[in-house]
C-alpha positions as CSV (number, residue, x, y, z in Angstrom):
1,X,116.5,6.3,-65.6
2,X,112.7,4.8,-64.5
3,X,111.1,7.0,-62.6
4,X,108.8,6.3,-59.1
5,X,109.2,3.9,-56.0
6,X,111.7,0.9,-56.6
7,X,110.5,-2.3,-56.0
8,X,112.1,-5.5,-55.3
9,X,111.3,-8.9,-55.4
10,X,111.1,-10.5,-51.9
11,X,112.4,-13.8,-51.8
12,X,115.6,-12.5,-53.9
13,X,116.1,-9.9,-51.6
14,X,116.1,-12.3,-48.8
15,X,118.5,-14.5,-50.8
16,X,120.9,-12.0,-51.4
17,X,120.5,-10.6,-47.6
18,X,121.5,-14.5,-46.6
19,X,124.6,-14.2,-44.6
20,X,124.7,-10.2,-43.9
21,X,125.7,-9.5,-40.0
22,X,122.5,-8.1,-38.1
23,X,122.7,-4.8,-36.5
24,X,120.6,-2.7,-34.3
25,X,118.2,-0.4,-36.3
26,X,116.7,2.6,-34.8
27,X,113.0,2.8,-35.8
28,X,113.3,6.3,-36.4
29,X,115.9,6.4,-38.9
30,X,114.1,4.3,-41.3
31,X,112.7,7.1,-43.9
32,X,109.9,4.9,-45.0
33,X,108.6,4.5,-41.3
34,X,107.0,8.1,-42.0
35,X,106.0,7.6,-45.8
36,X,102.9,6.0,-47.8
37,X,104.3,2.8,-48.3
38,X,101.3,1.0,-48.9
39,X,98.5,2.6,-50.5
40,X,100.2,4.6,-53.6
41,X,98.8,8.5,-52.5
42,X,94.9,6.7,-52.9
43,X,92.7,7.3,-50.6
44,X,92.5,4.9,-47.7
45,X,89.6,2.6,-46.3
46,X,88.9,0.7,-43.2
47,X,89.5,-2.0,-45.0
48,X,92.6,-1.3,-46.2
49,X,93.9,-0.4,-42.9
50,X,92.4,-3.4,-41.3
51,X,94.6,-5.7,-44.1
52,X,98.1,-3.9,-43.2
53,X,96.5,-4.2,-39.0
54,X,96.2,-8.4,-40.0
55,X,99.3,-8.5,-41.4
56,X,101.3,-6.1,-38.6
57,X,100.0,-8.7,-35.9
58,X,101.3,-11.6,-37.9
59,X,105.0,-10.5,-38.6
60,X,107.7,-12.0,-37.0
61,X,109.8,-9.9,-35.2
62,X,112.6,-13.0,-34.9
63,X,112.7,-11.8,-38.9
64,X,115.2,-9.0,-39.7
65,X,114.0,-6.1,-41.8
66,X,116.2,-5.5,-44.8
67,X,117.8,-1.8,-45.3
68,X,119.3,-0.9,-48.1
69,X,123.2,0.3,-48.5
70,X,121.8,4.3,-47.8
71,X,119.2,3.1,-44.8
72,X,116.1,2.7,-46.9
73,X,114.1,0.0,-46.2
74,X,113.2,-3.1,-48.7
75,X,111.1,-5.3,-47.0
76,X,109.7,-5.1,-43.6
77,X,107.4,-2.7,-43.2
78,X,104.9,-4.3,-41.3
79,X,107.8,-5.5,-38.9
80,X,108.4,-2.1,-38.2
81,X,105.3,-1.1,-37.8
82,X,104.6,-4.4,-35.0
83,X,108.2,-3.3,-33.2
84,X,106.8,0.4,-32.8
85,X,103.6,-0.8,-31.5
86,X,105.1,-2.9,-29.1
87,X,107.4,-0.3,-27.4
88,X,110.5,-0.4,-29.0
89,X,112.9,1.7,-30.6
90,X,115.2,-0.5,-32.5
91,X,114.6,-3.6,-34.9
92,X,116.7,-5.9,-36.1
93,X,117.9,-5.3,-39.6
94,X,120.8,-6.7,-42.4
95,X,121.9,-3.8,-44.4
96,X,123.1,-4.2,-47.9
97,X,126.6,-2.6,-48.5
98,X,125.9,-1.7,-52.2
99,X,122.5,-1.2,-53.6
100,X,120.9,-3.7,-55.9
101,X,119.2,-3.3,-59.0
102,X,115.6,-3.1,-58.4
103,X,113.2,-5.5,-60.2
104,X,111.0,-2.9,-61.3
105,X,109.7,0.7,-60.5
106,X,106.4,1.7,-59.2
107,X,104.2,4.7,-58.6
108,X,105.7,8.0,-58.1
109,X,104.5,10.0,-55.2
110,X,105.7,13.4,-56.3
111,X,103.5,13.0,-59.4
């Protein structure tokens, strides 16, 4: 079995997310809300944090976030991180009901 973060491909996830009924996330119970999603365990810039602040402005909150079957998250991340910011406690999410395969692994944090 690979080893590190699993990784999927975006617009298959949100193909295979088509048609899934939307439910109320809390914020909190997202895992990943509270992890280093972003920048692999490296040290982190202005710059860096000034990218993920560009792209946290522009999300769409009309855009559900994407959970998998156990409550991880997949994609929307910087959804999230805008609902947070704005107040709330819940976003809108599709949850899978069995896990996918993921396209490919990533760095491992634990290493």
């Amino acid at each position: 079995m690979p080893s590190g973060r699993a990784f999927y491909l975006t617009e298959r996830l949100w193909q295979l997310a088509e048609g899934l009924p939307v439910e109320s996330a809390p914020i909190n119970a997202i895992p990943e809300f509270d992890e280093d999603c972003w920048f692999g365990g490296r040290a982190v810039t202005c710059r860096m944090v000034a990218s993920h602040a560009d792209r946290i402005q522009k999300a769409d909150l009309n855009d559900t976030v994407i959970l998998s079957a156990d409550g991880r998250l997949m994609d929307g991340g910087h959804r999230i991180s805008k609902a947070w910011l704005n107040g709330l406690t819940t976003i809108n999410a599709v949850r899978f009901r069995v896990d996918l395969e993921p396209d490919y692994f990533g760095w491992d944090p634990t290493r």
